[in-house]
TITORNU-946633 format. One record per residue (C-alpha): residue in one letter; z, x, y. Coordinates in pm, whole numbers, plus 50000, padded with zeros to 5 digits. Each point is the difference from the previous one (the first is absolute). Layout:
<nuke><code>A</code><w>Z</w><u>X</u><v>Y</v></nuke>
...
# end
This chain:
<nuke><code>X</code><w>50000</w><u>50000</u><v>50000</v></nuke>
<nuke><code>X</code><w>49944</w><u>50123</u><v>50329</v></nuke>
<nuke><code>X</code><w>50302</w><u>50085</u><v>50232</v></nuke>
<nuke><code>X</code><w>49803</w><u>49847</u><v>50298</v></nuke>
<nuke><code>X</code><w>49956</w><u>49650</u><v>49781</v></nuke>
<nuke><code>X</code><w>50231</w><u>49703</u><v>50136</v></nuke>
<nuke><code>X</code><w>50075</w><u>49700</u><v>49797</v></nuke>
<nuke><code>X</code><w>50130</w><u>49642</u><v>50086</v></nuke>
<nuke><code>X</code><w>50284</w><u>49921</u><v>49786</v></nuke>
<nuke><code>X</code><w>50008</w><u>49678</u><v>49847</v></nuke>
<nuke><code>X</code><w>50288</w><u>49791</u><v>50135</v></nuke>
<nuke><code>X</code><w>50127</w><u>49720</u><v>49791</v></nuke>
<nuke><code>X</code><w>50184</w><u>49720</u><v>50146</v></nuke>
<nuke><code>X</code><w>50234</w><u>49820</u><v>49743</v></nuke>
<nuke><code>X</code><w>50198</w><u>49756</u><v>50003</v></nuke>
<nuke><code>X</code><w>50352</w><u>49968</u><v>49831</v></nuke>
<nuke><code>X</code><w>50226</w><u>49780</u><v>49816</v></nuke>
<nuke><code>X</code><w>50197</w><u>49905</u><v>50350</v></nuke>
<nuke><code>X</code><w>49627</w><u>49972</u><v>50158</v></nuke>
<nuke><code>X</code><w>49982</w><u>50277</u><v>50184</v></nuke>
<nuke><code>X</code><w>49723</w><u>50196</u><v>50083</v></nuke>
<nuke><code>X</code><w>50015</w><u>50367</u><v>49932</v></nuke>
<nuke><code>X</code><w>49705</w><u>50256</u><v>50067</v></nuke>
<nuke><code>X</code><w>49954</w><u>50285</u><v>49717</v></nuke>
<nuke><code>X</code><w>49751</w><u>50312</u><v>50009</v></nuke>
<nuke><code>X</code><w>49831</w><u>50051</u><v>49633</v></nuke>
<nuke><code>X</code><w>50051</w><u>50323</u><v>49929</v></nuke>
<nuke><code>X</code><w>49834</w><u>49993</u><v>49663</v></nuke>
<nuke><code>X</code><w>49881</w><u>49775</u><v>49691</v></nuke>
<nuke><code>X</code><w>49982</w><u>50060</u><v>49650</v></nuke>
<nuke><code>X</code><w>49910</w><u>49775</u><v>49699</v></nuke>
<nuke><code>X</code><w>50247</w><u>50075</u><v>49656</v></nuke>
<nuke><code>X</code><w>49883</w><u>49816</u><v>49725</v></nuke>
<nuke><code>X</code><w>49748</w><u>49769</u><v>50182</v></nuke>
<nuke><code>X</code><w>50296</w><u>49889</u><v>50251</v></nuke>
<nuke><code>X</code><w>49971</w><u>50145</u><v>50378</v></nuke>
<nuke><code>X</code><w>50294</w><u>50071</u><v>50166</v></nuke>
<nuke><code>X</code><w>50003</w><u>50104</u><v>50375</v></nuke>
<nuke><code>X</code><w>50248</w><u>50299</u><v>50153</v></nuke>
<nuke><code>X</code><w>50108</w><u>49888</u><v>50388</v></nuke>
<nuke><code>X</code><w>50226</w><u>50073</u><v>50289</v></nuke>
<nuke><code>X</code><w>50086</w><u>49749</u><v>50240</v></nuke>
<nuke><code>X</code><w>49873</w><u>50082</u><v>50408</v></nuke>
<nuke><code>X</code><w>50065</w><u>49826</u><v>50252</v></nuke>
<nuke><code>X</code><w>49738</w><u>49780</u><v>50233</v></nuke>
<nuke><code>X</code><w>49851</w><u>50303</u><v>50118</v></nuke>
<nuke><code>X</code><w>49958</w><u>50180</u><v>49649</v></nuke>
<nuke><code>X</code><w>50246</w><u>50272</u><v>50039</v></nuke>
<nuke><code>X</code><w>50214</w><u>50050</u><v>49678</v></nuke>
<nuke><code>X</code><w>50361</w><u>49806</u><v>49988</v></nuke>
<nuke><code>X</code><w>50125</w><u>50189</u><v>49723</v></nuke>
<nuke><code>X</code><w>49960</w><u>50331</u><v>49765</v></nuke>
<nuke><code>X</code><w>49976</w><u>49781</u><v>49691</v></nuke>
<nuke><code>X</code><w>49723</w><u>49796</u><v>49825</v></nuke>
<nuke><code>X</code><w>50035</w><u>49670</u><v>49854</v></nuke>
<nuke><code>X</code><w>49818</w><u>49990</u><v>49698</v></nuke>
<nuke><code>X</code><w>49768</w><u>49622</u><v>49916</v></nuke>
<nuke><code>X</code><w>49842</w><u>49875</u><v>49715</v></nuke>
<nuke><code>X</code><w>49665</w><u>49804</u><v>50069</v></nuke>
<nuke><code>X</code><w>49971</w><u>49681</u><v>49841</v></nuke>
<nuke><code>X</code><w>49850</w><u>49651</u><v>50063</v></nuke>
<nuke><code>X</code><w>50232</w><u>49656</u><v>50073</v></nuke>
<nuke><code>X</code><w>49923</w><u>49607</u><v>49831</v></nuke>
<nuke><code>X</code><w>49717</w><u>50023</u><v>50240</v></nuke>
<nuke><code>X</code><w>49814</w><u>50298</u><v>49912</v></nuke>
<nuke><code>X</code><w>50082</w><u>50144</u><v>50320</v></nuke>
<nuke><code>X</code><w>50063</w><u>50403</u><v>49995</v></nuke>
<nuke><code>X</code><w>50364</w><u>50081</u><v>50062</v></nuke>
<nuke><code>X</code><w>50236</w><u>50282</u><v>50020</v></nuke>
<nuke><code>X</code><w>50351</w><u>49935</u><v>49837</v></nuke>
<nuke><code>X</code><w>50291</w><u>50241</u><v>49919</v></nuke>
<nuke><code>X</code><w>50073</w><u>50105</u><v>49635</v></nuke>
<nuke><code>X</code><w>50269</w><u>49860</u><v>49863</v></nuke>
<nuke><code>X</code><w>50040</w><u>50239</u><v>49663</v></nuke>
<nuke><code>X</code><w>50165</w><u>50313</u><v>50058</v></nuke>
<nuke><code>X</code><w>49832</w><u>50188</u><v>49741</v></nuke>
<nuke><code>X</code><w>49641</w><u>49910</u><v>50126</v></nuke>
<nuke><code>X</code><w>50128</w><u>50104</u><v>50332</v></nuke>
<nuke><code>X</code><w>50123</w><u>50295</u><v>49944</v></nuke>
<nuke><code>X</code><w>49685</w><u>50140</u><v>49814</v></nuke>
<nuke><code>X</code><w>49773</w><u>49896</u><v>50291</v></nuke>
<nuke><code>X</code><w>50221</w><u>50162</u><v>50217</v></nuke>
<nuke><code>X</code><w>49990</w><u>50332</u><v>49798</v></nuke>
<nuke><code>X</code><w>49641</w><u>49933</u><v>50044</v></nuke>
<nuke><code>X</code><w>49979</w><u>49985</u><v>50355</v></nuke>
<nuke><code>X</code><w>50245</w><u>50249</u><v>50090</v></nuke>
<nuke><code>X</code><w>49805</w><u>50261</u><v>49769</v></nuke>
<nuke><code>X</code><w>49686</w><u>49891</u><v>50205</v></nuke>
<nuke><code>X</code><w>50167</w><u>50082</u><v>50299</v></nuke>
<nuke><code>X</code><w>50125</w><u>50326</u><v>49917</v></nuke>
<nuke><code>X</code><w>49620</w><u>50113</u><v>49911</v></nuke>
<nuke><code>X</code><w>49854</w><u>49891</u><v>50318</v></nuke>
<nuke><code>X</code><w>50285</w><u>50165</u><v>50194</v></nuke>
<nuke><code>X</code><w>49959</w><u>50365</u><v>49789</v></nuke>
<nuke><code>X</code><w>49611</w><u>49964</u><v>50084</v></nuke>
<nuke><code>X</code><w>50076</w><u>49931</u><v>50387</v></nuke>
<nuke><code>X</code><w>50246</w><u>50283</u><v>50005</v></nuke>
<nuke><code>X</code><w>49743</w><u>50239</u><v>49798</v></nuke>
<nuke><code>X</code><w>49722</w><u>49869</u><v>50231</v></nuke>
<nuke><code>X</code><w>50200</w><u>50106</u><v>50306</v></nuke>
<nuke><code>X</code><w>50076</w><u>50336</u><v>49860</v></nuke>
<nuke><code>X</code><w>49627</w><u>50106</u><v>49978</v></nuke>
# end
């Protein structure tokens, strides 16, 4: 990728149980098994990062066949996505740091 590149992030406004709206920056995707799940952070209105940690969704679709994002409830399937992720993460940071090295 080149440094000069810019990106738009892709800002997801949900909406939870209490119906509230909360804005969330994807940060990355991946399908296990044929099921996507989505890594984000919440950011505020103006997209700047709320908090150092990612909330971790599972994609899925309601009675309506509407796509939705909902929170896994199993432990176990959680904590193997997260491994996932957070192994994800610690690539792309070792590239960037290797990439600014050079």
């Amino acid at each position: 990728m080149d440094n000069n590149e810019t990106f738009d992030p892709e800002i997801f406004t949900l909406t939870d149980e209490d119906g509230n709206e909360l804005n969330f920056m994807l940060l990355a995707s991946l399908e296990v098994e044929g099921v996507e799940y989505k890594a984000m952070i919440p950011v505020n209105e103006d997209g700047e990062e709320e908090s150092d940690e990612y909330v971790i969704l599972r994609s899925g679709v309601d009675e309506d066949g509407e796509p939705i994002l909902e929170t896994i409830e199993e432990d176990e399937e959680f904590d193997r996505i997260a491994d996932i992720f957070d192994d994800e993460f610690a690539t792309i940071l070792y590239d960037d740091e290797e990439d600014n090295k050079e």
